[in-house]
C-alpha positions as YAML, in Angstrom:
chain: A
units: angstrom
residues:
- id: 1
  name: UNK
  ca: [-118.28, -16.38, 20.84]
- id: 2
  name: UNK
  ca: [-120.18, -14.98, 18.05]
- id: 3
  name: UNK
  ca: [-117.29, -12.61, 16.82]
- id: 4
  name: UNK
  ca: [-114.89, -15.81, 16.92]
- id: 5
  name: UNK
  ca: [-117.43, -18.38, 14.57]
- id: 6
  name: UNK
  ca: [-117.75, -15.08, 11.93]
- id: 7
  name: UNK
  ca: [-113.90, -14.27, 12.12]
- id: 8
  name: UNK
  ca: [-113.36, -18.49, 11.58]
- id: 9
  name: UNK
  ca: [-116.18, -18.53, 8.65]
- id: 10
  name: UNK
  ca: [-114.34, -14.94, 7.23]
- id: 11
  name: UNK
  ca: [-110.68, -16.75, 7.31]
- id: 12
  name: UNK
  ca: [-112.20, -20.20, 5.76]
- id: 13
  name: UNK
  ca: [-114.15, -18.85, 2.60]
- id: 14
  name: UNK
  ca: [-112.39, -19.38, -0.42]
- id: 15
  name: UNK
  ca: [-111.16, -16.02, -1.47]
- id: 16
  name: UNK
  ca: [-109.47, -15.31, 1.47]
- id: 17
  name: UNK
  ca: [-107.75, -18.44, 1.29]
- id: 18
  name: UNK
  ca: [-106.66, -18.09, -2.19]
- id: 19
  name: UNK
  ca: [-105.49, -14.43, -1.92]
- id: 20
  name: UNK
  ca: [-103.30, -16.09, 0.44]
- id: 21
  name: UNK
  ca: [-101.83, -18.64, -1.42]
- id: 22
  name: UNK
  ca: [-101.22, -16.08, -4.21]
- id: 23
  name: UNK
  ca: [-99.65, -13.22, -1.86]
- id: 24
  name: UNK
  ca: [-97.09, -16.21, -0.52]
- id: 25
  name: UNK
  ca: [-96.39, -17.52, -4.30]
- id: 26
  name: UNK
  ca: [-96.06, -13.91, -5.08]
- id: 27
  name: UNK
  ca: [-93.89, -13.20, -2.61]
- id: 28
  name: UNK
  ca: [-91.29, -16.51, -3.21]
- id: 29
  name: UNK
  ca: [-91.44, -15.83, -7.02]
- id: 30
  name: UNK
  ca: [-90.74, -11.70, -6.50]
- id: 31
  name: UNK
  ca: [-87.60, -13.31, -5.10]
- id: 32
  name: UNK
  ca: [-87.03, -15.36, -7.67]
- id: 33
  name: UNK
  ca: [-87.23, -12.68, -10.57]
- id: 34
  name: UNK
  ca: [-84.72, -10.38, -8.12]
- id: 35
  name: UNK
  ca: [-82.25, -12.99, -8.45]
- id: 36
  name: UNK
  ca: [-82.77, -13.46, -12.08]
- id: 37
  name: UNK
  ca: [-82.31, -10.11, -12.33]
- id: 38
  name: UNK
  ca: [-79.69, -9.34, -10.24]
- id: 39
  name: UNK
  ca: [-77.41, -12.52, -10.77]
- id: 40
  name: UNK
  ca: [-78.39, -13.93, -14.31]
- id: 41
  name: UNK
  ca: [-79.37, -10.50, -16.50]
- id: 42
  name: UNK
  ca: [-77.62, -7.59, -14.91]
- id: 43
  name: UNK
  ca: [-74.35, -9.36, -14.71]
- id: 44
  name: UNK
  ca: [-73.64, -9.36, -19.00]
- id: 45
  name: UNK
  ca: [-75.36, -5.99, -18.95]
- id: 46
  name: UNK
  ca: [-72.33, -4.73, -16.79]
- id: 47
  name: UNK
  ca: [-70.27, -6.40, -19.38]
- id: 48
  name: UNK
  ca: [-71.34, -4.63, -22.51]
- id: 49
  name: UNK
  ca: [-71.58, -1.71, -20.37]
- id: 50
  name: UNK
  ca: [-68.18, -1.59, -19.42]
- id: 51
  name: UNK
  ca: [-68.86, -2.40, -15.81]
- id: 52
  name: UNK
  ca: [-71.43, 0.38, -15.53]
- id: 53
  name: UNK
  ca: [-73.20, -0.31, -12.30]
- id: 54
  name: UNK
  ca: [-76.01, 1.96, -11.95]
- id: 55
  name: UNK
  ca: [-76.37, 2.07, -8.44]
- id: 56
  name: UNK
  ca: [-73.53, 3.85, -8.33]
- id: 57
  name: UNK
  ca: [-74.64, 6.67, -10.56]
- id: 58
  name: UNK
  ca: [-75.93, 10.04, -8.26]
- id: 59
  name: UNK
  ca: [-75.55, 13.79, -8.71]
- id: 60
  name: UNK
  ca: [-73.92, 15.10, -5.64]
- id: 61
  name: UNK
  ca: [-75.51, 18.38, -4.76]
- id: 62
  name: UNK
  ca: [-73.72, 18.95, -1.37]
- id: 63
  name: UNK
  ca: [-70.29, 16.90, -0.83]
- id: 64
  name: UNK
  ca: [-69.92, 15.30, 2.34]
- id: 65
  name: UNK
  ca: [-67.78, 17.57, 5.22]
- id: 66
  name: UNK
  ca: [-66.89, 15.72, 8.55]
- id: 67
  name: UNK
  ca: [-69.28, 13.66, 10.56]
- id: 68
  name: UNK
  ca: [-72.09, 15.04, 7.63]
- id: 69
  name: UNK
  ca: [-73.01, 12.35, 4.83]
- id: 70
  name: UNK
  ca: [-73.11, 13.83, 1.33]
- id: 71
  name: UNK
  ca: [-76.44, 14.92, 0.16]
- id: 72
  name: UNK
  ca: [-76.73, 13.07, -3.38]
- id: 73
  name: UNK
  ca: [-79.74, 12.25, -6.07]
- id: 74
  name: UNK
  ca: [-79.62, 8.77, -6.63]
- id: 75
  name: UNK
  ca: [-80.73, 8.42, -9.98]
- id: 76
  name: UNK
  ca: [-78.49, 5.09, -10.58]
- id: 77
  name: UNK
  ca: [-80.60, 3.38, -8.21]
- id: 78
  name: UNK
  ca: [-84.32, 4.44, -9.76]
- id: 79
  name: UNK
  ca: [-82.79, 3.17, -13.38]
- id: 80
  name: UNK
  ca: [-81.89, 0.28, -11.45]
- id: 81
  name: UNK
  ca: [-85.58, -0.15, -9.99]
- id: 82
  name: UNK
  ca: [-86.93, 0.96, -13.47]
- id: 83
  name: UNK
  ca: [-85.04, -1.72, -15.16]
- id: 84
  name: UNK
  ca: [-85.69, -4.42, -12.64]
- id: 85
  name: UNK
  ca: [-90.17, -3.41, -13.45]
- id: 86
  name: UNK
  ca: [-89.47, -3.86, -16.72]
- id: 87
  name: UNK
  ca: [-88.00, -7.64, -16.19]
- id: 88
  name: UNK
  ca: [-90.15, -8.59, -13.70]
- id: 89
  name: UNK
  ca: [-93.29, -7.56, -15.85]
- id: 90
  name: UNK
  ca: [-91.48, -9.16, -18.89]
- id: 91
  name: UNK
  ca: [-91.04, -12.40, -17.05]
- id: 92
  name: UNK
  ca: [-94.28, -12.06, -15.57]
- id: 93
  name: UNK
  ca: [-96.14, -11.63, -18.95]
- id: 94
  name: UNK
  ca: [-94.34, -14.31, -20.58]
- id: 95
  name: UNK
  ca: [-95.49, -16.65, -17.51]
- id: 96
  name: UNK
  ca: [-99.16, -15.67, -17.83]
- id: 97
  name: UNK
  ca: [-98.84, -16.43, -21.47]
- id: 98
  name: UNK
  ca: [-97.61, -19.89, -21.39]
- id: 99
  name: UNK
  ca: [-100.10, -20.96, -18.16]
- id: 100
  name: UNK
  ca: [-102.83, -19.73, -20.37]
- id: 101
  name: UNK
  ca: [-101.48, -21.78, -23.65]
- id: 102
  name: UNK
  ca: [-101.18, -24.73, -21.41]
- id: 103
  name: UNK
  ca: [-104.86, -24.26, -19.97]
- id: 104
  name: UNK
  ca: [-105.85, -23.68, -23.34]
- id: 105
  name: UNK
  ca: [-104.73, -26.84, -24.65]
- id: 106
  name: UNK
  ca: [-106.11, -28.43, -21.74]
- id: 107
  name: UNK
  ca: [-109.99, -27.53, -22.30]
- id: 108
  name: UNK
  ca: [-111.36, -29.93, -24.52]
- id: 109
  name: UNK
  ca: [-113.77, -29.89, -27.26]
- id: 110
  name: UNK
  ca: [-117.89, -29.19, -25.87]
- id: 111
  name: UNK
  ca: [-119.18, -32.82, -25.27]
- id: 112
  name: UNK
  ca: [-121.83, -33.84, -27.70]
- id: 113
  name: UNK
  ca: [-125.32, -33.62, -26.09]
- id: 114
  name: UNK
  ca: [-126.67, -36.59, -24.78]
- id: 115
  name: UNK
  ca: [-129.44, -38.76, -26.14]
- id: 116
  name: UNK
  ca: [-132.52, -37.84, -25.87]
- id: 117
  name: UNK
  ca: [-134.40, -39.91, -23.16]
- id: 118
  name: UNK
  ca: [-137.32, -42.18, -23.92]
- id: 119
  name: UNK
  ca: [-139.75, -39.80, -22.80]
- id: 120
  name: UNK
  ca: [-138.34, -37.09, -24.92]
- id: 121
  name: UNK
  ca: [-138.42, -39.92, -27.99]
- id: 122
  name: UNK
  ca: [-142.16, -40.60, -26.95]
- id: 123
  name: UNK
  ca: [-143.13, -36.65, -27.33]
- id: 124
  name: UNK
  ca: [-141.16, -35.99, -30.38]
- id: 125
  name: UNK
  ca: [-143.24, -39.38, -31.87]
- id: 126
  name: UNK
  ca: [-146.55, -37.83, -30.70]
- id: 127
  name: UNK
  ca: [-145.54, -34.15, -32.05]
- id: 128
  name: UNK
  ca: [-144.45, -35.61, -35.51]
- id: 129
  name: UNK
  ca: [-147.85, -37.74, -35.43]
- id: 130
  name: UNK
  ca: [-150.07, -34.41, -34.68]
- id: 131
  name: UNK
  ca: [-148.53, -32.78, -37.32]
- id: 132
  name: UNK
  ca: [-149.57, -35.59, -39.82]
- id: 133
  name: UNK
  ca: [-152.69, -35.33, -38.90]
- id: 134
  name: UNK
  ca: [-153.47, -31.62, -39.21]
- id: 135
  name: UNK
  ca: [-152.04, -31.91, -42.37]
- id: 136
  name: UNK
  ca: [-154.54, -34.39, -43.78]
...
């Protein structure tokens, strides 16, 4: 019963619990960035390109005979993958940037400290009062 209350108290602390939250946003916003990518960005790249689509860009080093597949280097797809990094992390650094100008504008300015309290009055009173004295 032991093993169960340490695996409950593991699950429940915070960090555990957040890394979770941010591996399942991560996950649904990976998605969304593929889709940006695939149906918003890469679709006028094609265009300028001349309908270039790099996945279909491979160096055949053994052509395909009967019921064997060709034996290709798919470099189309890994400029593909390489271009897709560089959006995501593009999109992803522009994201980071504006959540930390909006926290930014969020924190305001330090609070002033507070008043001191009567007793604190009373002492700095008595200090200024020993100091007049050991002057005279």
């Amino acid at each position: 019963m032991s093993v169960l209350k340490e695996l409950k108290s593991f699950m429940m602390r915070g960090n555990v619990v957040d890394m979770a939250v941010g591996v399942i946003i991560g996950g649904a916003f990976g998605k969304i960035v593929s889709s940006l990518v695939s149906d918003i960005i890469m679709p006028p790249i094609g265009v300028i390109l001349n309908g270039v689509d790099f996945t279909d860009l491979k160096l055949v080093l053994k052509e395909a005979a009967g019921d064997t597949a060709a034996v290709s280097i798919n470099y189309g797809v890994f400029l593909q993958t390489i271009l897709d990094f560089v959006i995501i992390s593009t999109a992803i650094f522009f994201a980071i940037k504006g959540i930390n100008k909006l926290q930014s504008a969020k924190e305001e300015a330090p609070a002033a400290p507070p008043a001191p309290t009567k007793e604190e009055q009373l002492l700095s009173e008595i200090r200024d009062l020993l100091k007049e004295q050991n002057k005279k």
